[in-house]
C-alpha positions as CSV (number, residue, x, y, z in Angstrom):
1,X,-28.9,-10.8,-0.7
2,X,-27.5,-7.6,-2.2
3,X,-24.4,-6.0,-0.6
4,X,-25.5,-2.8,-0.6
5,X,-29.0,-4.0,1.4
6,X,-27.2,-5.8,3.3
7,X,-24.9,-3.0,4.6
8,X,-28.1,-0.9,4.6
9,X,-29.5,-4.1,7.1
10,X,-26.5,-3.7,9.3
11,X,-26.4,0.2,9.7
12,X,-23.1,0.5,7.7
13,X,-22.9,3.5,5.1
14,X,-20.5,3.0,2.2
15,X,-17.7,5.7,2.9
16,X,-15.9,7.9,0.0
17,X,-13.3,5.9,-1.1
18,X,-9.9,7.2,-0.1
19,X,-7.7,9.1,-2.0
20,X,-4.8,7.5,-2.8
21,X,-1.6,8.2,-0.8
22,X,1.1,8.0,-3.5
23,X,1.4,7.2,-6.7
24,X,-0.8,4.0,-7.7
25,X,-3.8,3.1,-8.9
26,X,-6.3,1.9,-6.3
27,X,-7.6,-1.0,-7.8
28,X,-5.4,-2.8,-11.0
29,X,-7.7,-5.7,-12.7
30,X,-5.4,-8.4,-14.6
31,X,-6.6,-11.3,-16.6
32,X,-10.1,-11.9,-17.1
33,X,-11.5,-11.8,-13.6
34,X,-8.5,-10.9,-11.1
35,X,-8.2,-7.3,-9.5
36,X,-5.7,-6.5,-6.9
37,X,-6.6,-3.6,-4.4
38,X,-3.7,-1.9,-3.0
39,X,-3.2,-1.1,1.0
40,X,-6.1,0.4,3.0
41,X,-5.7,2.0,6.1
42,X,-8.6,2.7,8.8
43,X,-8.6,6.2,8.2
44,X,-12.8,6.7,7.0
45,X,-14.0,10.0,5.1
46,X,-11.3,12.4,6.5
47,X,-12.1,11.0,10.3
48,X,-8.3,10.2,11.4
49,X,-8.0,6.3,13.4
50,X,-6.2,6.2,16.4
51,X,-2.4,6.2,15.9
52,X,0.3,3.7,17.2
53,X,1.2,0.3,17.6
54,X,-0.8,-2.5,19.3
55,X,0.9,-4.0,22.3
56,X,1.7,-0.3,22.9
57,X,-1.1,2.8,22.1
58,X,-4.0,0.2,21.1
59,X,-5.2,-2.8,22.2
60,X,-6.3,-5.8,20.8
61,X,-10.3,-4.4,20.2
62,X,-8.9,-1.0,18.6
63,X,-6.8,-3.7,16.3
64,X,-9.9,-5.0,15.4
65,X,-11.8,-2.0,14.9
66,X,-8.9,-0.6,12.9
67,X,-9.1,-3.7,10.8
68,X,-12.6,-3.3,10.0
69,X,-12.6,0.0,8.7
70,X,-9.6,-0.8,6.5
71,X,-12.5,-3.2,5.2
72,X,-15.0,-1.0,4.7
73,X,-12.5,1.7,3.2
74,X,-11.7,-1.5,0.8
75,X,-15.2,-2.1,-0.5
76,X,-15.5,1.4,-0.7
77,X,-12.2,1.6,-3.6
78,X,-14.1,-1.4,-5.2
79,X,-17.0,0.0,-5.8
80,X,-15.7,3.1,-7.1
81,X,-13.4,0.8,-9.1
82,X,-15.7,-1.7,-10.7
83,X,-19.3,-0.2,-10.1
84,X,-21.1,-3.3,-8.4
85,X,-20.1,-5.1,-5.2
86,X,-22.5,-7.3,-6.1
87,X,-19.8,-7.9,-8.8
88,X,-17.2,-10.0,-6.1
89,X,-17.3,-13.5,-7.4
90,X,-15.0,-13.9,-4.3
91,X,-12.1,-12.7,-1.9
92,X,-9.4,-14.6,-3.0
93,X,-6.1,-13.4,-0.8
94,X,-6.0,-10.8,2.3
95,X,-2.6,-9.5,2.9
96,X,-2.8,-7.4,6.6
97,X,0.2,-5.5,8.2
98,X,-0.1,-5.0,11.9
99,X,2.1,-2.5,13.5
100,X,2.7,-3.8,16.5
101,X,5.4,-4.0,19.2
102,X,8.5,-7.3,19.1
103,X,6.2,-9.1,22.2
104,X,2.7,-8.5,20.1
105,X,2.1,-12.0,18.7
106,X,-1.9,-11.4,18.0
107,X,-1.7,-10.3,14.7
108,X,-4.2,-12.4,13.2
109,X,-6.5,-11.9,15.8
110,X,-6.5,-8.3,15.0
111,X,-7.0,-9.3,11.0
112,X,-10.1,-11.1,12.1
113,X,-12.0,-7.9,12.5
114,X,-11.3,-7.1,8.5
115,X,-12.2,-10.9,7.6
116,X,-15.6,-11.0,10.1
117,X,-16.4,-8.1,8.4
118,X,-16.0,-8.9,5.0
119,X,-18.0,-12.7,5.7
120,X,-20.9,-10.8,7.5
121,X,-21.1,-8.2,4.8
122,X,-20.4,-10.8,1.7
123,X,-21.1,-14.3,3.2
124,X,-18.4,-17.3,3.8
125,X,-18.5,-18.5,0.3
126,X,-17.6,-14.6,-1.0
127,X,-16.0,-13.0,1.7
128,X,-13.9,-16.0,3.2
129,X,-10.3,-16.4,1.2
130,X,-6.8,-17.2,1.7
131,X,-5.2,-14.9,4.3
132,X,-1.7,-13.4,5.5
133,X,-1.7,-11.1,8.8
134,X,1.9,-9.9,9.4
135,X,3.6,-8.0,12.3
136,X,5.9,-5.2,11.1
137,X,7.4,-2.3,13.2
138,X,5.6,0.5,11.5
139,X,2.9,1.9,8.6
140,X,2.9,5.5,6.2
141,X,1.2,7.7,9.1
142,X,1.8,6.2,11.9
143,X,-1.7,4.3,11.0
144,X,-2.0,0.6,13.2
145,X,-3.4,-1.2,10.4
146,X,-3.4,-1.5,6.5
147,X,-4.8,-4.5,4.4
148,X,-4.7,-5.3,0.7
149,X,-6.5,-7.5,-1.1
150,X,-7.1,-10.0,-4.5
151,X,-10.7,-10.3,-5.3
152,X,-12.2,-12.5,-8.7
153,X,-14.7,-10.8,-10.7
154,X,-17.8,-12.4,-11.7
């Protein structure tokens, strides 16, 4: 199925990509087929994600939430990048920070809202790859969440 019906099956608009938040580019392709996407927050179309740490302001479920939109905001950079979601050959590496406080130990837990997301919206074989979720004591805006992510062109 197509991404973009398939998003339109599951009630999920495509947000505006966000602007970036320093000085990068949002997406860098390398070799033939590789892109890198850097760090996306949960921050969607100007409409601010709770702030804070989880163990502490959010729980586990607004981890999750958090990650998700840090998914959607990423398929939102690639499409602006590269034109055609229908494009990802496949999700090769997810690298997730979580802030979170020293006796939060459910990182990946909160990671597996970006990556159910991604295999709903993409399917296992495409949206399924190598993964890293890492605690660390705080993110650029106070923001609870921010994933990056290495894709492979078709």
């Amino acid at each position: 199925m197509c991404v973009y019906e398939k998003l339109k099956s599951l009630g999920i608009e495509l947000p505006k990509a966000p602007p970036s938040g320093g000085v990068y580019v949002p997406v860098k392709t390398f070799g033939e087929k590789l892109a890198y996407v850097s760090g996306n927050g949960p921050d969607i179309n100007g409409e601010l994600f709770k702030k804070g740490k989880l163990g502490r302001e959010l729980t586990l479920e607004e981890g999750r939430e958090a990650a998700r939109r840090c998914a959607l905001n990423i398929l939102a950079v690639i499409h602006k990048s590269i034109g055609d979601l229908n494009q990802i050959k496949c999700i090769v590496k997810t690298l997730a920070f979580v802030a979170s406080v020293d006796t939060f130990y459910d990182q990946p837990q909160v990671i597996n809202g970006a990556s159910e997301f991604f295999e709903e919206v993409l399917g296992t074989e495409v949206g399924l790859g190598a993964r890293s979720a890492i605690g660390t004591n705080v993110l650029p805006g106070n923001i609870p969440v921010e994933i990056e992510l290495l894709f492979e062109l078709k």
